[in-house]
C-alpha positions, 0 to 999 in steps of 0.5 A: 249108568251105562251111558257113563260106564261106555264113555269111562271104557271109551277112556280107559281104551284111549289111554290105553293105546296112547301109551301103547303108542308109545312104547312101541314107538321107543321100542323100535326107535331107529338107531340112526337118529339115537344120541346114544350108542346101540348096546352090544351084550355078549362078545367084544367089539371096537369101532374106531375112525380110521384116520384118527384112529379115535375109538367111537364105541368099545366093549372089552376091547382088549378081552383075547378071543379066537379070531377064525378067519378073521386071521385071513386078513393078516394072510393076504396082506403078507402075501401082497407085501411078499409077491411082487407079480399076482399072476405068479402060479402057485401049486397046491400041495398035499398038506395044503389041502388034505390037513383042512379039518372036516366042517372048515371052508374050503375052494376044493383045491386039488393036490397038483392044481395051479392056481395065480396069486391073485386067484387064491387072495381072492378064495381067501378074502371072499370065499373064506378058502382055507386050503388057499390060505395054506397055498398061500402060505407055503408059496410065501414062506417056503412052509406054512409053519415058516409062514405063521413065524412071518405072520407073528413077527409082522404083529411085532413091528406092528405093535400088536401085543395082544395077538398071536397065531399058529396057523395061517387061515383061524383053525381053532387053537388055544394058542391062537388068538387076537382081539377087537383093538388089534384087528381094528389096527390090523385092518387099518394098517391093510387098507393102506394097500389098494389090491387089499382093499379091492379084493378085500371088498367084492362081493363075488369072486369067479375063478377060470378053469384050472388044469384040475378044475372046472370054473368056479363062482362063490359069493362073498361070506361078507353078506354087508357086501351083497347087494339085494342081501337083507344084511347089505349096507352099501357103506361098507367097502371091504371085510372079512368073517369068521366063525368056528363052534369056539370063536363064534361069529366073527367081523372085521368089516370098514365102512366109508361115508361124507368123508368118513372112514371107519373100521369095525370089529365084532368078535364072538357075537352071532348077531354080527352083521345087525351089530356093525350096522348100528354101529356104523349108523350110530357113528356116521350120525354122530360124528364128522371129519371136519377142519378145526383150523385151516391151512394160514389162519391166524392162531395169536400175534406177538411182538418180537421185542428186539424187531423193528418198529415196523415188523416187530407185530408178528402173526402166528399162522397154522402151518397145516389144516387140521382135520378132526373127529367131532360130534356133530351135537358138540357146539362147545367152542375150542381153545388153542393151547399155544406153546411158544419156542422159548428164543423168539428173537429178531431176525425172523423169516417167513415160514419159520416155526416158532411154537406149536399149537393143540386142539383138545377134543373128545379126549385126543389132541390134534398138535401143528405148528406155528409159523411166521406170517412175515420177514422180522427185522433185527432193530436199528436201535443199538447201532443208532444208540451207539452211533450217538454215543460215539458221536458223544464221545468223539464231541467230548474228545474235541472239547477237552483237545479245545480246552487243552490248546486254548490253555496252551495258549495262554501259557505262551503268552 
């Protein structure tokens, strides 16, 4: 009996622990090699393909949220489009820097001190300064409240609806505002700006002494950025934080990898830095920029009725290459969905655009247009038909002329 309640133990225990095993295994599976996007409980979040701009995961998108310093990016790229010289010196004034509340980042600019441009994108995009963003604002707008106006009327030629902001660097106001869908279209619309860009994605900034101030160094607030950092995610190549008691943590980061460009926005959400790199894991897995259809590539052939025998078969070419968003797990084959102009007729010339052709994928479609892939001449036929008609007529016109003379004839005789 004990011998047989050792080996039932022994059984219980291997079972036990084989599906121990694997739970935990599922437990801690890595998102990188999940089908399905990691889950995002509290705040909102947007990831999208910069150049398609297709969503890849969303969570209350277009829920308004206070944005905190993620409100910088707006600031800097008004002061890029605003100041043609970046080593133009700005003088900080008493507003700029002594209206900063208590517990809010600050570079510790004095009244007086004179700072470039350059200097001050710099405390603001990696440092988070705001009394440089205030600096910035009067330099650019004459005041800062000036400023603000430029900034909201920059959201309206941007489309940005649901966005609107009273001050230049995130102070916490009811009426100041944003969500994860704008400040993802935001971003991508200041990426287009290399100095941005740069500036925007280093991870340390070092600013020379001052005629009021000792050198500095800060590292960037964007720990995605820091090398050695446990947070570091060497995809990401520019961002910015945010955070107040009422916006929470804030990140607008964008990340690039095999030719795949994507932005992300955590809004109001703690764990914000562990969130984009599943988020930026889960879609560099999933998805890929790849041509659908190349540059010349045949889509469909015609026959252009009233064309020549020789050059009526016409070739129907894509005029561009089309790149696309596609999931990596998709291997469903595309259909083309040609729509033709409605007067193809002869004569045609090479390149000339006869129709349009779209590719529907994942929901968006991708539209080019179609081109001849040859010279089309207009059909001799006509003129031969009424060349032989003619020729008919006038043998007729002959004939009676004959009949008429030989009649004549026999009259006289």
């Amino acid at each position: 009996m004990k011998v047989k309640n050792v080996i039932k133990i022994r059984r219980l225990f291997i079972i036990l622990a084989f599906v121990f095993l694997i739970i935990f295994s599922n437990t801690y599976v890595n998102i990188s090699n999940a089908s399905d996007a990691p889950s995002v409980d509290t705040g909102s979040v947007y990831l999208m393909d910069s150049r398609t701009t297709k969503p890849l995961y969303s969570k209350d998108e277009n829920t308004r949220m206070y944005p905190a310093s993620t409100t910088k990016i707006m600031t800097a790229i008004l002061t890029l489009e605003n100041c043609s010289n970046l080593d133009d010196i700005a003088t900080a004034s008493y507003e700029a820097v002594e209206t900063i509340p208590e517990g809010y980042s600050i570079a510790d600019i004095q009244i007086g001190e004179q700072l470039t441009i350059r200097q001050l994108l710099e405390l603001l995009l990696v440092h988070s300064a705001n009394d440089a963003a205030n600096v910035l604002a009067e330099y650019i707008g004459g005041s800062i409240s000036s400023f603000v106006s430029m900034m909201n009327t920059k959201l309206d030629e941007l489309g940005l609806k649901n966005t609107h902001f009273t001050n230049a660097y995130g102070l916490h106001d009811e009426n100041h505002y944003s969500t994860a869908y704008d400040l993802a279209f935001l971003m991508k619309y200041c990426l287009e700006n290399d100095t941005f860009t740069k500036i925007s994605g280093q991870a340390s900034c070092a600013i020379p002494a001052t005629n009021m101030s000792e050198p500095r160094k800060y590292d960037s607030t964007n720990r995605l950025l820091i090398a050695g950092d446990e947070y570091y995610y060497q995809y990401v190549f520019s961002g910015k934080t945010g955070f107040t008691s009422q916006a929470k943590h804030c990140l607008v980061t964008a990340a690039y990898n095999n030719d795949l460009e994507l932005i992300c926005v955590v809004l109001g959400n703690d764990d914000r830095f562990n969130i984009t790199k599943s988020l930026y894991e889960y879609a560099f897995s999933n998805y890929a920029l790849k041509n659908v259809i190349n540059q010349n590539d045949v889509v469909t052939n015609i026959t252009v009725d009233n064309a020549s025998y020789d050059t009526k078969s016409l070739d129907l070419l894509i005029s561009e290459t089309i790149p696309a968003l596609v999931n990596v797990n998709d291997n469903s084959e595309l259909t083309p969905i040609i729509d033709l102009n409605s007067d193809i007729t002869a004569p045609i010339y090479k390149g000339d655009i006869l129709g349009e052709v779209t590719y529907q994928i994942n929901g968006v479609n991708y539209t080019t247009t179609l081109i001849a892939s040859h010279d089309v001449e207009k059909s001799n036929i006509v003129i031969y038909l009424y060349i032989g008609l003619f020729i008919i007529f006038l043998i007729f016109i002959i004939w009676i002329i004959i009949i008429k003379m030989k009649k004549n004839k026999s009259t006289q005789e």
